[in-house]
C-alpha positions as CSV (number, residue, x, y, z in Angstrom):
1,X,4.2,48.7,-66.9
2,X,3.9,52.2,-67.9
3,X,6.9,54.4,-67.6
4,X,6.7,57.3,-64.5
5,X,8.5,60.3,-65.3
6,X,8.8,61.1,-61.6
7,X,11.4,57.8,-61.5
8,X,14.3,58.3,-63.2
9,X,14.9,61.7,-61.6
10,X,14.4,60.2,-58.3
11,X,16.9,57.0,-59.0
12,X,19.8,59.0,-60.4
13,X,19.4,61.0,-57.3
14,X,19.9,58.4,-55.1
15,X,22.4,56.5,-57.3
16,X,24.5,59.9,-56.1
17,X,23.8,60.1,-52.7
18,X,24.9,56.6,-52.5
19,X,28.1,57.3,-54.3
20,X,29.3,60.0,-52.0
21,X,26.9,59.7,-49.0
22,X,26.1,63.5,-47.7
23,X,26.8,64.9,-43.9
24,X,23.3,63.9,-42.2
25,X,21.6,66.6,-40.8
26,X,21.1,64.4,-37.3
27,X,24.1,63.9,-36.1
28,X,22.9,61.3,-33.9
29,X,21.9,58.3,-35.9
30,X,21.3,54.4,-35.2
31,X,21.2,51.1,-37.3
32,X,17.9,49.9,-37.4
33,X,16.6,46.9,-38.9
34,X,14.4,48.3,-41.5
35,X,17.6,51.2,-42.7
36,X,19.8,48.2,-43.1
37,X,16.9,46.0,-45.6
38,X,16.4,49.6,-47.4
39,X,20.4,50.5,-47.4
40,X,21.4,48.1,-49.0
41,X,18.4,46.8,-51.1
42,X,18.2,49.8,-53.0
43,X,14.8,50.4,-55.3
44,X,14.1,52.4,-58.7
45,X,10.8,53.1,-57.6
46,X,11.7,54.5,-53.7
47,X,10.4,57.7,-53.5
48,X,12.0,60.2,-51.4
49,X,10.7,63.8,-50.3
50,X,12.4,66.4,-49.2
51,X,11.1,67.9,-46.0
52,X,12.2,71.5,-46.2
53,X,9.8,71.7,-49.1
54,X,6.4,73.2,-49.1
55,X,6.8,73.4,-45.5
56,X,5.4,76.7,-43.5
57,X,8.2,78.0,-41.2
58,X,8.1,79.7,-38.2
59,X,9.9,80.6,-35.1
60,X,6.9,80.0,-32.8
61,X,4.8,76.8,-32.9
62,X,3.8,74.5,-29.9
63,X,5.0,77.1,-27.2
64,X,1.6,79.2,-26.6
65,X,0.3,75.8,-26.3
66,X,3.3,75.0,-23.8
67,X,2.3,78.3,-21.8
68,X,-1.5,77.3,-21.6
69,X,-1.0,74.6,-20.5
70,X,1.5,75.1,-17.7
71,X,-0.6,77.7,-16.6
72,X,-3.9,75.6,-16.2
73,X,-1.1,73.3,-14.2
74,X,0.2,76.6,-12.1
75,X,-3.6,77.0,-11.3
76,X,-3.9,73.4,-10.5
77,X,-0.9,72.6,-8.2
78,X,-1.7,75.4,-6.0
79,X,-5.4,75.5,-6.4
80,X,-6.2,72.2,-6.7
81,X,-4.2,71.2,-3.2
82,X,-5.8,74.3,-0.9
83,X,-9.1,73.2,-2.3
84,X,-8.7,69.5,-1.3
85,X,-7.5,70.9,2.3
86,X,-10.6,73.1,2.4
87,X,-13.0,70.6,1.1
88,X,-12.0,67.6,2.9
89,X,-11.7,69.8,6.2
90,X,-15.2,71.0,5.4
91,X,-16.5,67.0,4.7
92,X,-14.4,65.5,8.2
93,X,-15.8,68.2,9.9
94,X,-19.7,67.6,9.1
95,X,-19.1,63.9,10.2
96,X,-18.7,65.0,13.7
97,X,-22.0,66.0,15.9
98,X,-20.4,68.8,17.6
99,X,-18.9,70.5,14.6
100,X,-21.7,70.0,11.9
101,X,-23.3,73.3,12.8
102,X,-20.1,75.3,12.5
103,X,-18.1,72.8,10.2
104,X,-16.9,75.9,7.9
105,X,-15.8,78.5,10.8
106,X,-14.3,75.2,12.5
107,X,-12.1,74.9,8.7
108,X,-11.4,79.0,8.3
109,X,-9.4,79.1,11.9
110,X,-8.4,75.2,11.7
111,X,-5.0,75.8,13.1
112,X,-6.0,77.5,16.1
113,X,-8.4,74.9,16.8
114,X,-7.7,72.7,19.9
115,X,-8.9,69.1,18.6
116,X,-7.8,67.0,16.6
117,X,-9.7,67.6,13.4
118,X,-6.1,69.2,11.7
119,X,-4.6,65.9,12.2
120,X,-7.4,64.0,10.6
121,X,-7.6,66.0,7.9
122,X,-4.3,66.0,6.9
123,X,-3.9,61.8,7.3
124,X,-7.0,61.4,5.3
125,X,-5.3,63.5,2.6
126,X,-1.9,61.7,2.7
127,X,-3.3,58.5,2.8
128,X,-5.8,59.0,-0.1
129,X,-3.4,60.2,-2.2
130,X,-1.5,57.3,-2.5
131,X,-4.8,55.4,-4.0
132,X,-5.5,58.7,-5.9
133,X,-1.5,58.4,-7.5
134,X,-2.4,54.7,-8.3
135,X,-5.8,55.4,-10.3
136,X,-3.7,57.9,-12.6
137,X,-0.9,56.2,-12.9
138,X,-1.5,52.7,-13.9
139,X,-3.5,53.6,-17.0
140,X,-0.7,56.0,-18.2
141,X,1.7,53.2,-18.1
142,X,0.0,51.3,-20.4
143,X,-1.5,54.4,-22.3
144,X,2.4,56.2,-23.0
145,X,4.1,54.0,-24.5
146,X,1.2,53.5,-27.1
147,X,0.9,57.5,-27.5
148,X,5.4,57.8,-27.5
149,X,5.4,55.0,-30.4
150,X,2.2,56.7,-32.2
151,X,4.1,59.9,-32.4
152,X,7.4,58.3,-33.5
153,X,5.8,56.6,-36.3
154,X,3.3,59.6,-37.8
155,X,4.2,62.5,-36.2
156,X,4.0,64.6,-33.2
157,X,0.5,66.4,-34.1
158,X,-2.3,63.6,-34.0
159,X,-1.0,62.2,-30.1
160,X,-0.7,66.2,-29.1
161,X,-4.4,66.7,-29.3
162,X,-5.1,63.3,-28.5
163,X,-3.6,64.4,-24.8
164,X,-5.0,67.9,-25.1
165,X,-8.7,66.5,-25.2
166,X,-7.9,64.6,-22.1
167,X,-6.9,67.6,-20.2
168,X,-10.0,69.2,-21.3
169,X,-12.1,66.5,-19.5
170,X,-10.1,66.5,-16.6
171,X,-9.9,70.1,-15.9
172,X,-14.0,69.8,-16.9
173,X,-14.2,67.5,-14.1
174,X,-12.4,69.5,-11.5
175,X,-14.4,72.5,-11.8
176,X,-17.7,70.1,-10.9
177,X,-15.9,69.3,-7.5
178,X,-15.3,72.7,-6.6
179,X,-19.3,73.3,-7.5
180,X,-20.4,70.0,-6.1
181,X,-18.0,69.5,-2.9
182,X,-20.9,70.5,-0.1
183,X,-23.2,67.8,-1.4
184,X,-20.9,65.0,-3.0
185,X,-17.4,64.1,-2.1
186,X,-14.6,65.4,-3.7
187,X,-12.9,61.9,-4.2
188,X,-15.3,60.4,-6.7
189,X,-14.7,63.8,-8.9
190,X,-10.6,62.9,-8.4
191,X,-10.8,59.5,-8.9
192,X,-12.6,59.9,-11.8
193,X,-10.8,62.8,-13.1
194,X,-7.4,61.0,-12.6
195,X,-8.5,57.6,-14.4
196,X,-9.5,59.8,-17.3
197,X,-6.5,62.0,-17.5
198,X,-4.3,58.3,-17.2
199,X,-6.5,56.7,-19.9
200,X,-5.5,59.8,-22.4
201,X,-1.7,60.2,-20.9
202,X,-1.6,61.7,-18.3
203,X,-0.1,65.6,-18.0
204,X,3.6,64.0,-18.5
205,X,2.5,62.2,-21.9
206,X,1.2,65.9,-22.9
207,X,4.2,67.7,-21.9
208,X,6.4,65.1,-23.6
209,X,5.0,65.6,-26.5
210,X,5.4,69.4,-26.5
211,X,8.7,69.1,-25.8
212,X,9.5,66.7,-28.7
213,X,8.3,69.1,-30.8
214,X,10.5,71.5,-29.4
215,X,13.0,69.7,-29.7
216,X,12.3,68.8,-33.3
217,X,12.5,72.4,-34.2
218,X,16.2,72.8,-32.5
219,X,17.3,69.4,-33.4
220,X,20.5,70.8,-35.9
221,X,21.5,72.7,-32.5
222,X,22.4,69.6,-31.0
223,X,25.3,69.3,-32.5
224,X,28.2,67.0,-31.4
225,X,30.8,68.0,-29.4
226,X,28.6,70.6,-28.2
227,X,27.1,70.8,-24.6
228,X,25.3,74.0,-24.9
229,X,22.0,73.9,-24.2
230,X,19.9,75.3,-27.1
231,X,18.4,78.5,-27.0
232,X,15.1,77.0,-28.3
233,X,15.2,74.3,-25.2
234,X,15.8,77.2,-22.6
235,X,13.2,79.9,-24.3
236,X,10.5,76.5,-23.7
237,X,11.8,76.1,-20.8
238,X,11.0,79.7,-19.5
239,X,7.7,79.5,-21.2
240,X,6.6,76.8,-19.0
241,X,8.0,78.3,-15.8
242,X,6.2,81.8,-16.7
243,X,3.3,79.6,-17.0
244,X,3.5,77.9,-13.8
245,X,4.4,81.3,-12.2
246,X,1.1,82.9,-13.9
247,X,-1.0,80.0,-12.9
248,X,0.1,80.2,-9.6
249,X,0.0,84.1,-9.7
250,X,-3.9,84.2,-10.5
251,X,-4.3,81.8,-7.6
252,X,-2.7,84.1,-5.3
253,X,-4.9,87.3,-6.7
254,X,-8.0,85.2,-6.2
255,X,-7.6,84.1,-3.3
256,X,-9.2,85.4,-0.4
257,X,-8.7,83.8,3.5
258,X,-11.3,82.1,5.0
259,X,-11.8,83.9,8.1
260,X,-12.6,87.2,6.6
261,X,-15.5,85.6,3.8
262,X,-16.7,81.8,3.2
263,X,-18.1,82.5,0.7
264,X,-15.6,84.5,-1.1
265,X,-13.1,82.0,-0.2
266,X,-15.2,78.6,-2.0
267,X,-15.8,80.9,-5.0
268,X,-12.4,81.6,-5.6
269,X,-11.2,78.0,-6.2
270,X,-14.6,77.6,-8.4
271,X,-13.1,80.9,-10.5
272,X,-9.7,79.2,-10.5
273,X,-10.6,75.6,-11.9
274,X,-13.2,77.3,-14.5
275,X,-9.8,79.6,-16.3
276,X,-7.5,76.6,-15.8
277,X,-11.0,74.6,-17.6
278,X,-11.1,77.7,-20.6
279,X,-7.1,77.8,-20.8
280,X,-7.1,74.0,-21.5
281,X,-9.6,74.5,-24.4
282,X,-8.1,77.3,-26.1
283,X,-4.8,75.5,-26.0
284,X,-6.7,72.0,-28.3
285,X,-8.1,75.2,-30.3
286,X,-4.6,76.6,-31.2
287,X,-3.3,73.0,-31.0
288,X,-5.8,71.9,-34.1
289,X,-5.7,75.4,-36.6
290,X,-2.3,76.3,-35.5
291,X,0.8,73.9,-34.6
292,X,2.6,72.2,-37.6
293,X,3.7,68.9,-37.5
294,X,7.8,69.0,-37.3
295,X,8.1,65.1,-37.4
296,X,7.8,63.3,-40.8
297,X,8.5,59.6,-40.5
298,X,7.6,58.8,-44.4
299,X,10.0,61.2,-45.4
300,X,13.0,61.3,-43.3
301,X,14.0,57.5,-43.3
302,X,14.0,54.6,-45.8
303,X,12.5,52.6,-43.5
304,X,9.0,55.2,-44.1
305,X,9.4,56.3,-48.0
306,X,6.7,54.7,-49.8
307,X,7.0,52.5,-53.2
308,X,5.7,52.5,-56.4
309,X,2.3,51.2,-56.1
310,X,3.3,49.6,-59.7
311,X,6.4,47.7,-57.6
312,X,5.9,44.2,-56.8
313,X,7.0,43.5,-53.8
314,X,8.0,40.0,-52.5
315,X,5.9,39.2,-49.5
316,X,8.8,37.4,-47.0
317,X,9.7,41.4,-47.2
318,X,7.2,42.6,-45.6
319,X,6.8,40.4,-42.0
320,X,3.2,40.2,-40.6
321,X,1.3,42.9,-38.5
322,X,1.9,41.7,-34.7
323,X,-2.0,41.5,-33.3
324,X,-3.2,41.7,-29.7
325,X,-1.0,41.2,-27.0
326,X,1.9,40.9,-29.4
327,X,1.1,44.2,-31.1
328,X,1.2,45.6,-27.4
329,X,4.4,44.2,-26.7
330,X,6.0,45.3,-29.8
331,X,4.8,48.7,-29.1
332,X,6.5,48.2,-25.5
333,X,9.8,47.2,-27.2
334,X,9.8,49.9,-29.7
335,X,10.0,52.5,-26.6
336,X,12.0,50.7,-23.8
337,X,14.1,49.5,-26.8
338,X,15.6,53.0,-26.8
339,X,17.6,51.7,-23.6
340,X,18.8,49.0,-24.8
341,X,20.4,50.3,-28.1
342,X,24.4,49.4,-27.5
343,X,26.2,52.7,-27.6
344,X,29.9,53.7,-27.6
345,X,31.7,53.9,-24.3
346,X,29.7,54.4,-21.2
347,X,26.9,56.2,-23.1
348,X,23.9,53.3,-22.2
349,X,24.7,53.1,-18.9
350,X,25.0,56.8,-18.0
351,X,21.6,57.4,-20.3
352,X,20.2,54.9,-17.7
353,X,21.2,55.8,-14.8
354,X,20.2,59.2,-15.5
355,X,16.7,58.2,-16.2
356,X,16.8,56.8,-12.7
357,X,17.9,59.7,-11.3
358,X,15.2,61.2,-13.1
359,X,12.9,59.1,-10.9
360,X,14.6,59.8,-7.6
361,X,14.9,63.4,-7.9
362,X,10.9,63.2,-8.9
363,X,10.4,61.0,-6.1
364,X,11.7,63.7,-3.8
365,X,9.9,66.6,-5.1
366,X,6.2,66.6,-3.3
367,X,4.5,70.2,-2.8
368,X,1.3,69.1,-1.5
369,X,3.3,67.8,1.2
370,X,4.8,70.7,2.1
371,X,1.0,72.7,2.1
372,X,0.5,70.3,5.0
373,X,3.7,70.9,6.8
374,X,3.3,74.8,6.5
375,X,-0.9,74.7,7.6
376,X,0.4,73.5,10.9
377,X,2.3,75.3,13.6
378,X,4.7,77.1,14.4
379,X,4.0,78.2,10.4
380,X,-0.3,78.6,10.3
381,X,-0.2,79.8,6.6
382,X,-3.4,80.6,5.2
383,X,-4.2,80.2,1.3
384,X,-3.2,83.8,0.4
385,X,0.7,83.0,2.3
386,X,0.8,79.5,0.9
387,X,0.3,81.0,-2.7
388,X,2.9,84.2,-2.0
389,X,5.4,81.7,-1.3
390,X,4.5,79.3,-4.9
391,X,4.9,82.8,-6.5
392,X,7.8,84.0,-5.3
393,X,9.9,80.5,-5.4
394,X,8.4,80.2,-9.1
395,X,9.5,83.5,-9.8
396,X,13.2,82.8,-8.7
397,X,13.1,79.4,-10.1
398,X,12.3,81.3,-14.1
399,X,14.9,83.7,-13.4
400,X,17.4,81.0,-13.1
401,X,16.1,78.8,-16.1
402,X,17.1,82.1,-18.1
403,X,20.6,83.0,-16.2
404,X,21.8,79.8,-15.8
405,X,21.9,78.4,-19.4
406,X,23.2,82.4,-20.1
407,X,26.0,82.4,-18.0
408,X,27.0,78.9,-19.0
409,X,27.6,80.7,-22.7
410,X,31.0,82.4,-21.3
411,X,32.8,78.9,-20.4
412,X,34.3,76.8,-22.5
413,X,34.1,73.7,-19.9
414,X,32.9,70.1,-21.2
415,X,29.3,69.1,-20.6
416,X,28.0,72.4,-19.6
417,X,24.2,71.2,-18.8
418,X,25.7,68.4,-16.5
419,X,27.4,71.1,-14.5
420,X,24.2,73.0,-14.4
421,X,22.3,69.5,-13.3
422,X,25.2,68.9,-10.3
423,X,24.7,72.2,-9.5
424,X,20.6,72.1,-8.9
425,X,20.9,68.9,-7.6
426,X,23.2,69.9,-4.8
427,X,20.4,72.9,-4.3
428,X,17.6,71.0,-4.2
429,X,19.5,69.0,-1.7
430,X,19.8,71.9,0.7
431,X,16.2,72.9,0.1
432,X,15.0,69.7,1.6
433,X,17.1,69.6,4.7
434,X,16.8,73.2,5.4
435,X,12.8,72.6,4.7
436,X,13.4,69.4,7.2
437,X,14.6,72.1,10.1
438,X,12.6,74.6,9.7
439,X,10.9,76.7,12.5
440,X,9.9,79.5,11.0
441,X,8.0,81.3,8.5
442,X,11.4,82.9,7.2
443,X,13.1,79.6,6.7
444,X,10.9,78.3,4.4
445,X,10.9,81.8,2.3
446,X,14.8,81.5,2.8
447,X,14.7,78.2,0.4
448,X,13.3,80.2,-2.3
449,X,17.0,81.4,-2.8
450,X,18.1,78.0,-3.9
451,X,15.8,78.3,-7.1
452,X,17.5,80.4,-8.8
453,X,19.9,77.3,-9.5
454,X,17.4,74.7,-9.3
455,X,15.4,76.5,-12.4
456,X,18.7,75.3,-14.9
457,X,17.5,71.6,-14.2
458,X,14.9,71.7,-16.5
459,X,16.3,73.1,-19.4
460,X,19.6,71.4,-18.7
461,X,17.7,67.7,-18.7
462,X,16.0,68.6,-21.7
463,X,19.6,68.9,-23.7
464,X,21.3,66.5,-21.8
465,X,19.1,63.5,-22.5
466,X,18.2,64.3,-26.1
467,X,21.8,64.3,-27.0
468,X,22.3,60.6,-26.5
469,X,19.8,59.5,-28.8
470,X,18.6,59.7,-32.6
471,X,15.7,62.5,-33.7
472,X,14.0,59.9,-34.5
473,X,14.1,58.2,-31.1
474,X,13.2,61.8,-29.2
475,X,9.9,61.0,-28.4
476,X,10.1,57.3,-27.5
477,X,13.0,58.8,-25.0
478,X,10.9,61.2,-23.3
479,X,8.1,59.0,-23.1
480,X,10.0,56.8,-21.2
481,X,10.6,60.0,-19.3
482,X,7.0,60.8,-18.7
483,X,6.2,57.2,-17.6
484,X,8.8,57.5,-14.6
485,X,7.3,61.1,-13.8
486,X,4.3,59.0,-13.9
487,X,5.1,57.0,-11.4
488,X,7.4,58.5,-9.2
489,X,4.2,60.1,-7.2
490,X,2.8,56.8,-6.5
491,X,6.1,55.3,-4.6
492,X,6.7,59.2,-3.2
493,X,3.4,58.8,-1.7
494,X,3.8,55.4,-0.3
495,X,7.4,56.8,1.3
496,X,6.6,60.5,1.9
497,X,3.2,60.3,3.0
498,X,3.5,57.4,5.1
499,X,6.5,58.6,7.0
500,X,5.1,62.6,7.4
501,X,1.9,60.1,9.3
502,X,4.1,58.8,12.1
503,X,6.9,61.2,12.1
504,X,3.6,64.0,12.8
505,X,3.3,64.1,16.4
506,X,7.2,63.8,16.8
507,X,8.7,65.5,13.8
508,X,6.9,66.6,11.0
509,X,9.8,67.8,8.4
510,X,11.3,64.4,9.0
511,X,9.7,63.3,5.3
512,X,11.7,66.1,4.1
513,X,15.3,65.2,5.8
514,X,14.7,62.1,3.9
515,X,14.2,63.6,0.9
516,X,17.3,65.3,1.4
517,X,19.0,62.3,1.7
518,X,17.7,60.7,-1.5
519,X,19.0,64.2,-3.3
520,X,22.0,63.6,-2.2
521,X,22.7,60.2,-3.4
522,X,21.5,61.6,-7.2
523,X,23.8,64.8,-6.5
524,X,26.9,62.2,-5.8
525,X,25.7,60.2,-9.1
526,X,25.6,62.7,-11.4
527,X,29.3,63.7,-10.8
528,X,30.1,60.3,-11.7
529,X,28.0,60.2,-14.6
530,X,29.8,63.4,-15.7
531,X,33.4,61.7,-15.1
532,X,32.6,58.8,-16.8
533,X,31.0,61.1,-20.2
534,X,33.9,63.6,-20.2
535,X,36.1,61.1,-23.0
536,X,33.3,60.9,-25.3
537,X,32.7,64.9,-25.0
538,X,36.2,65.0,-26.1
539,X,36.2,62.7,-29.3
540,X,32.7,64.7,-30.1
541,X,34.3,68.1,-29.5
542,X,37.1,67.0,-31.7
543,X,34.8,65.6,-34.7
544,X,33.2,68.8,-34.7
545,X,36.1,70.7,-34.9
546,X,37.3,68.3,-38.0
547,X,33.7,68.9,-39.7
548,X,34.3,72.6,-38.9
549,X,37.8,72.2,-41.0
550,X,36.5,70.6,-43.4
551,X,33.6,72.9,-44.2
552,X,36.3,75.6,-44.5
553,X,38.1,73.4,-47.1
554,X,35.5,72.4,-49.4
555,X,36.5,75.4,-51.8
556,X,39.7,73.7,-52.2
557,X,41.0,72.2,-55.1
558,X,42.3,69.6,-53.7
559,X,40.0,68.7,-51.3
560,X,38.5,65.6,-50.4
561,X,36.0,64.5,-48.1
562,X,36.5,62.2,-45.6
563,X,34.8,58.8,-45.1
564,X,31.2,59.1,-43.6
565,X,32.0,56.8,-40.7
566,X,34.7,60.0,-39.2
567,X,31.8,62.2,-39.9
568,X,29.3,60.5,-37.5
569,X,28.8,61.4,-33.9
570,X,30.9,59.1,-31.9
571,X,28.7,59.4,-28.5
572,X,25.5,58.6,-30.7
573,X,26.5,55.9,-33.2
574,X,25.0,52.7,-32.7
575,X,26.9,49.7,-32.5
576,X,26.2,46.4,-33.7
577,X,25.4,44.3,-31.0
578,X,27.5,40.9,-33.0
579,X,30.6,43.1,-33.9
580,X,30.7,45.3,-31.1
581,X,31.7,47.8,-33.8
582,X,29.7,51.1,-34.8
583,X,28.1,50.5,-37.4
584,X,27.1,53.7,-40.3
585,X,24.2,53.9,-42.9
């Protein structure tokens, strides 16, 4: 075998790393089976690359994408459910002989209008979005975990634009209902659009992915001990609010009421689905020239470097490729696996839990629900109030994603972004029961308040769940998180919907009360959750403090470091599921 130059270098390298085993840069580490085979069989011919290398940095990378994006979904979560209301209303009222002739001035003064078509309207939207929630979600249950382990395993790029192109369709598809709604029904452009979107990820899988690059870039921020939440986590954060908020703001400026042109008013949700269509496509434009990949399997853990292709290697090493249905599975294990890693204390359970809270809190949250409860009286809001009131509640809700994590800087307290989720919880709460007993227009504008501290929840989710597992588990974790945003909808619409439909005629911001309810319970959780984390915030806190000491020390003469297992995160170490004892690489 000829000699490689490159070798030697590279073994007496790793012959002193393993003799005095430096501080990792991810504090948050676990034991895998493929570390532990490449730990402690170690090779002359592994080759290891240094990522820092050759690598273009920049403070800015996936977040214009992030702000396209959540502006084309501003633009669609307002747009997207007046247009249903007016099209549908349009549709109902052509099926009935006495309002064919007049179906659109029937729709452009519906709540004034003695019959019954309000009613139908808004049951045949309720009850078709439950079947709509089905044919989007089912395929992106199967599709995310594929995509999550696909970007754990070669990077965060390649899934990112995977997703992106599957926006592009859907948004593509959206902008022929609003052109097409007078001749074909607007359900077999949904249907289709929401089976293609699920088949590609879905929105969550696309935002999960954005934010695992974030999180990739801010990933040394995370430090132990530490409950801060990042700067970089709460700038994304604000990006995607100002996008919702500017997606929802061009909604507002376009539209125009119904009574005063029909015309006017069908072209402006025809305007709004073709920029949320362009915004989508700029965004896989930047996405392919632009974002760098911040996730390098092959070079960040023995389990990816690659061997000499010189090395023999023996083949019991290597186990076989799982094919089929057990490929599928494996992939399925790889990402649920993330739950199921043992972890010190009471950090499983609480990661658990909060993943189902997660999924309440989701569950809870439906604004195309409240459109329906506002378009009836004593409220009557037309398109251009309806979209005031997503502006101004967005607006609050960015101001507090910036405050909140800001004002959180000047205490000292232990799990600071748990504070900040009790906190929105306990608003969101409020909103819903104050939503629940509303009878006027200023009510509902009053629950705008309550955003200011209900916009933390999102930044302070996106450090508190991240800090629990490995870098190298981020994306699995939030794919797990974009599967139960996933399917919250479909249970919310079987619950929601169904009760709003007999609670109508008697009480129609009943749905909310119990959505208030359910808030509740998580509000009461998460204070638990928080009790039971506080001891392993203070072992972390005090680890960091010794790592701070003993980075002031190293000039010492004397000074010697201390073992790697002190030097680990406690909260994140993984334990060996025989021993019960944490186990170190």
């Amino acid at each position: 075998m000829e000699h490689n130059p490159n070798v030697q270098p590279v073994r007496r390298r790793l012959e002193s790393e393993q003799a005095d085993p430096p501080q990792s840069e991810i504090s948050m580490s676990v034991v895998t089976d493929d570390t532990r085979f490449f730990s402690t069989r170690r090779r002359p011919t592994l080759y290891a690359v240094n990522e820092n290398k050759n690598v273009w940095c920049c403070n800015i990378n996936v977040e214009p994408i992030l702000f396209l994006v959540t502006c084309g979904f501003g633009l669609s979560a307002t747009n997207s459910s007046l247009f249903t209301y007016w099209a549908r209303c349009v549709e109902i009222a052509q099926e009935h002989k006495d309002l064919a002739h007049n179906a659109t001035s029937t729709c452009a003064s519906i709540a004034n209008y003695n019959g019954t078509l309000q009613d139908d309207v808004e049951k045949d939207i309720a009850n078709t979005k439950i079947y709509l929630q089905i044919m989007g979600t089912i395929p992106t249950l199967i599709v995310s975990p594929l995509i999550g382990n696909w970007s754990d395993r070669n990077g965060r790029k390649p899934p990112l634009l995977f997703s992106l192109f599957g926006l592009v369709v859907n948004n593509f598809l959206t902008l022929s209902a609003t052109l097409t709604y007078e001749s074909i029904n607007v359900y077999c452009w949904f249907f289709l659009s929401e089976l293609i979107q699920g088949l590609f990820g879905g929105g969550a899988t696309t935002f999960a992915t954005l934010l695992a690059i974030v999180t990739d870039d801010c990933r040394h921020k995370l430090k132990p001990g530490s409950s801060t939440v990042p700067f970089r986590v709460g700038l994304s954060s604000f990006i995607q609010s100002i996008g919702m908020l500017s997606g929802t703001l061009i909604v507002s400026i376009l539209a125009v009421p119904a009574i005063i042109s029909v015309e006017r008013h069908a072209l402006s949700y025809v305007k709004c689905a073709f920029i949320q269509t362009g915004l989508s496509l700029i965004a896989l434009i930047y996405g392919i020239f632009f974002v760098r990949e911040t996730h390098f399997p092959k070079r960040e853990d023995f389990s990816y470097n690659q061997f000499n292709d010189n090395e023999e290697v023996d083949e019991e090493e290597l186990p076989p490729k799982p094919t089929g249905i057990r490929q599928f599975t494996v992939y399925l294990e790889s990402v649920f696996g993330v739950l199921t890693v043992r972890r010190p204390g009471w950090t499983r359970l609480c990661l658990c839990v909060s993943l189902a809270f997660v999924f309440i809190e989701f569950l809870s949250f439906d604004p195309a629900l409240l459109l329906l409860l506002v378009k009836r009286l004593p409220f009557a809001w037309n398109d251009k109030m309806f979209s005031y009131f997503t502006v101004i509640r967005q607006l609050v809700s960015t101001l507090g994603m910036v405050l909140c994590p800001l004002l959180l800087t000047f205490c000292h307290w232990l799990g600071k972004d748990s504070l900040l989720i009790i906190a929105a919880l306990a608003s969101s709460a409020a909103t819903s029961f104050l939503t629940a007993f509303a009878t006027k227009t200023e009510h509902i504008f009053y629950t705008c308040a309550f955003g200011l501290i209900m916009g933390g929840m999102q930044p302070a989710y996106r450090s508190f769940l991240p800090r629990m597992v490995a870098k190298e588990e981020t994306a699995r974790l939030l794919t797990v998180v974009s599967i139960i945003i996933s399917f919250s909808p479909i249970l919310s619409s079987l619950i929601f919907n169904n009760i709003f439909n007999m609670s109508l005629t008697w009480w129609a911001g009943f749905a909310f009360f119990v959505s208030g309810c359910f808030q509740t319970t998580v509000f009461i959780g998460q204070i638990v959750i928080h009790i039971l984390m506080r001891p392993q915030w203070k072992l972390d806190k005090q680890l960091r403090e010794r790592r701070l000491d003993e980075s002031d020390s190293r000039d010492d003469a004397d000074f010697r470091p201390l073992p790697d297992a002190e030097q680990r995160s406690i909260s994140n170490t993984a334990v060996d599921s025989d021993s019960g004892s944490r186990r170190e690489i």
